[in-house]
C-alpha positions in Angstrom: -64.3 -3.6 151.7 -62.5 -7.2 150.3 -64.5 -8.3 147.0 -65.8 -11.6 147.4 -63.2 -14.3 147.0 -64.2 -15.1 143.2 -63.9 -11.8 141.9 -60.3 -11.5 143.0 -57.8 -12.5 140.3 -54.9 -15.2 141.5 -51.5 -13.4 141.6 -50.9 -15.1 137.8 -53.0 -13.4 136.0 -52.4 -9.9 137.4 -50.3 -8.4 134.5 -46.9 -6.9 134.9 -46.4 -3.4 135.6 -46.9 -1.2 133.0 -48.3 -4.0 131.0 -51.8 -3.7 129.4 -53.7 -7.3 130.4 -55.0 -7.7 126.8 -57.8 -10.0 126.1 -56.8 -12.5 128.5 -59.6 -11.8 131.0 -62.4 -9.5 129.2 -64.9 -8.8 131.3 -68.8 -10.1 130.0 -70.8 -7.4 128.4 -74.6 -7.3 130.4 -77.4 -8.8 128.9 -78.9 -6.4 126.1 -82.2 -5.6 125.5 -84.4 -4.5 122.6 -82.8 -1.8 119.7 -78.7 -2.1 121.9 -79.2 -6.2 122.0 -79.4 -5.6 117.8 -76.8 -3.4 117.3 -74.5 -5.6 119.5 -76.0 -8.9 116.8 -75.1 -6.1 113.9 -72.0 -6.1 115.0 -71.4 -9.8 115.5 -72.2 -10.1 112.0 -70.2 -7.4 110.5 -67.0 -9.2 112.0 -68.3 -12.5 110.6 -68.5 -11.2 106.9 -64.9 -8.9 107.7 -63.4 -12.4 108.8 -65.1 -14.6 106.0 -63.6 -12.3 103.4 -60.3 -12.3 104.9 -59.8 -16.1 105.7 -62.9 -18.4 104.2 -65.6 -20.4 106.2 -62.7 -22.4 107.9 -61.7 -19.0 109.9 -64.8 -18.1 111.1 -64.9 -19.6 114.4 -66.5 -18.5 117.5 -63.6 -17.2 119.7 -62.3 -15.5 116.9 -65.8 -13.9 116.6 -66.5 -13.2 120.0 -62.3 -11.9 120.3 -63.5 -9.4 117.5 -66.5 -7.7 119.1 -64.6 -7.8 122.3 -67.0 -10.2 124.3 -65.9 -13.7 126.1 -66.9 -16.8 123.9 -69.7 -17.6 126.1 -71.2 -14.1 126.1 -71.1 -14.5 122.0 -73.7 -17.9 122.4 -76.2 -15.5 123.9 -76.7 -14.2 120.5 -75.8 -17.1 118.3 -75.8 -21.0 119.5 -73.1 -22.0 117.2 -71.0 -21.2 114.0 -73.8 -22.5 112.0 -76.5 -19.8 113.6 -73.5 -16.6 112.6 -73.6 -17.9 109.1 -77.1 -18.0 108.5 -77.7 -14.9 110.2 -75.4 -13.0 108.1 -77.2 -15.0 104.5 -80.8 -13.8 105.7 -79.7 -10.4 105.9 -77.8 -10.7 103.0 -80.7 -12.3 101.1 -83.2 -10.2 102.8 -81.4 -7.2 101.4 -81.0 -8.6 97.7 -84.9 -9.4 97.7 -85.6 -6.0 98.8 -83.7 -4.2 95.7 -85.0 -7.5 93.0 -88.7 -6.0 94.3 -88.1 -2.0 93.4 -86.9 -3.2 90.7 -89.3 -5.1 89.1 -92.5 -3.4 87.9 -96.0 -5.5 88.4 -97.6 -3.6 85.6 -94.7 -5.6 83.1 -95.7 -8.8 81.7 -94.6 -12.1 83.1 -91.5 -12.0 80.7 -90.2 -8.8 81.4 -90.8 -9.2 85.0 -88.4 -12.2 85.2 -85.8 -10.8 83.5 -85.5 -7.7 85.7 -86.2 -10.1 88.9 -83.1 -11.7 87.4 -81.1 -8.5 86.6 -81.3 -7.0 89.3 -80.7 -10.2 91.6 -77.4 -10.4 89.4 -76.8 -6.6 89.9 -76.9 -6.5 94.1 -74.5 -9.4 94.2 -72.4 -8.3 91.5 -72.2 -5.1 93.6 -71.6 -7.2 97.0 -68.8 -9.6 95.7 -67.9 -11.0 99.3 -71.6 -11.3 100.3 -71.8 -13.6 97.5 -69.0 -15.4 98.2 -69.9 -16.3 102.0 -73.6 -17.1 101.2 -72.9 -19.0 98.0 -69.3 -20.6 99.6 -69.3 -24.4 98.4 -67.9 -24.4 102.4 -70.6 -22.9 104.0 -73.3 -25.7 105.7 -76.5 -24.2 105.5 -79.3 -26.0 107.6 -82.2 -26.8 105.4 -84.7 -24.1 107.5 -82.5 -21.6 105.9 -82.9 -22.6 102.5 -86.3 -23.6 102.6 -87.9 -20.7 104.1 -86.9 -16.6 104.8 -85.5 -14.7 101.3 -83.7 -17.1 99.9 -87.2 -19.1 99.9 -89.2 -16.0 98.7 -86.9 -15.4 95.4 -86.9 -18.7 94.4 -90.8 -18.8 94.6 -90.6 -15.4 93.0 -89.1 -17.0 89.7 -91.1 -19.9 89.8 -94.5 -18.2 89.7 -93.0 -16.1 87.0 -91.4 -19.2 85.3 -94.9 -20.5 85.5 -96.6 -17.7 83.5 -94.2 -17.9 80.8 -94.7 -21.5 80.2 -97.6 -23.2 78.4 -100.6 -24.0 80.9 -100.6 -28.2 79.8 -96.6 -28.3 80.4 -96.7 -31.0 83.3 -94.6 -30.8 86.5 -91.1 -32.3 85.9 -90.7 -30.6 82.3 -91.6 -27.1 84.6 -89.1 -28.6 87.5 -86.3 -28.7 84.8 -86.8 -25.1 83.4 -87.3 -23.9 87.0 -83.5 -25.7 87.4 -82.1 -24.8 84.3 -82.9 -20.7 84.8 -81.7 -20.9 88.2 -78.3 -22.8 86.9 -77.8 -20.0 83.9 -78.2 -17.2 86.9 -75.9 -18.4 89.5 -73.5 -19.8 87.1 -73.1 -16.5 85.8 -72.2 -15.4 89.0 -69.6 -17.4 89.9 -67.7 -17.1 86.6 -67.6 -13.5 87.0 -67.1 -13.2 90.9 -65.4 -16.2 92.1 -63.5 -17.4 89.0 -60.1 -16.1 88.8 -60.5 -16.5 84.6 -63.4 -14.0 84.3 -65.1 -14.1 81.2 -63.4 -11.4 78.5 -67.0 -10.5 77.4 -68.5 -7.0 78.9 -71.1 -7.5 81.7 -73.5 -5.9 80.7 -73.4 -7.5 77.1 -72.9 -10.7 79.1 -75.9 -10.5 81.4 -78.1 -9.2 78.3 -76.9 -12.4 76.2 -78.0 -14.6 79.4 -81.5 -13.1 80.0 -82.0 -13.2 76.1 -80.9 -17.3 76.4 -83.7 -17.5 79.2 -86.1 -16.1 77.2 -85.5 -18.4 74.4 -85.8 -21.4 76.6 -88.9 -20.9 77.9 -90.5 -19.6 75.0 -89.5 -22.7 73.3 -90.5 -25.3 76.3 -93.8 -26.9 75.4 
């Protein structure tokens, strides 16, 4: 039986014999559903962080996404409706997973005090330990819509800190004096970050004595804030 006529490929894009046809003409993937439609989104997302890490936020673009999983750029919008939408996939899992480990780390029968500074440890720990995760979610390239930010794990941490933050400072403090120490820890954390991942000068001192020296600073602050 003769396929229908749009099924047949024109005589030009036949390749030549003994030639392999490449990805010119991939053929769609079927629509996935439940646990195989979330592997194939796993997947997507392990080629976005592989192809931030090689080439920045400037070389992840959809075709070169969708050529990596081995699905036609339309197939990949399925999944994702734009290079915005693969980003901030892959920061909610990445966030998602640094939340998780900041949680088991922390102890609820601490004090407030404590409590911060292992919240704080151990978020400087998982990215320290994920280098290139930090450098895609935290890339000054990288547009991230303001849903992302304001809700999800990157939402949940920072209100995290702030309830701590809260308990550590004195009850009468009023809201822009709290605002500014809620800034100012948040600056000492993530600044620390950068100048030992993304700096190509890292600082000469130890981590560990580093990191100590910075959650000792913190505690200073806001036990002198009032």
């Amino acid at each position: 039986m003769t396929p229908p006529p749009d099924t047949v490929p024109s005589p030009d894009k036949l390749p030549a014999p003994g030639q392999d046809s490449g990805d010119t003409e991939r053929r769609p993937r079927p629509h996935r559903r439940g646990a195989a439609r979330d592997d194939v989104r796993q997947e997507i997302l392990r080629a976005v962080r592989q192809m931030h890490a090689e080439s920045g936020y400037c070389g992840v673009t959809m075709r070169s996404v969708a050529q990596a999983v081995g699905m036609p750029p339309m197939s990949l919008y399925r999944y994702f409706p734009n290079k915005s939408a693969l980003l901030e996939g892959v920061w909610a899992d990445v966030l998602d997973a640094s939340l998780q480990m900041v949680r088991t780390e922390s102890s609820e029968s601490d004090s407030p005090m404590n409590r911060l500074r292992k919240l704080y440890e151990a978020y400087v720990m998982f990215w320290l330990q994920h280098p290139e995760d930090f450098k895609l979610v935290f890339d000054p390239g990288s547009r991230a819509a303001p849903s992302t930010l304001a809700a999800g794990p990157a939402s949940g941490f920072r209100q995290e800190c702030e309830t701590l933050i809260d308990a550590c400072l004195p009850p009468e403090l009023d809201a822009a004096r709290r605002q500014a120490a809620y800034d100012l820890c948040r600056v000492k954390v993530i600044g620390f970050l950068f100048a030992s991942i993304s700096l190509i000068s890292k600082p000469l001192t130890p981590t560990p004595l580093l990191l100590k020296a910075m959650l000792d600073d913190i505690e200073q602050q806001l036990r002198h804030t009032g």
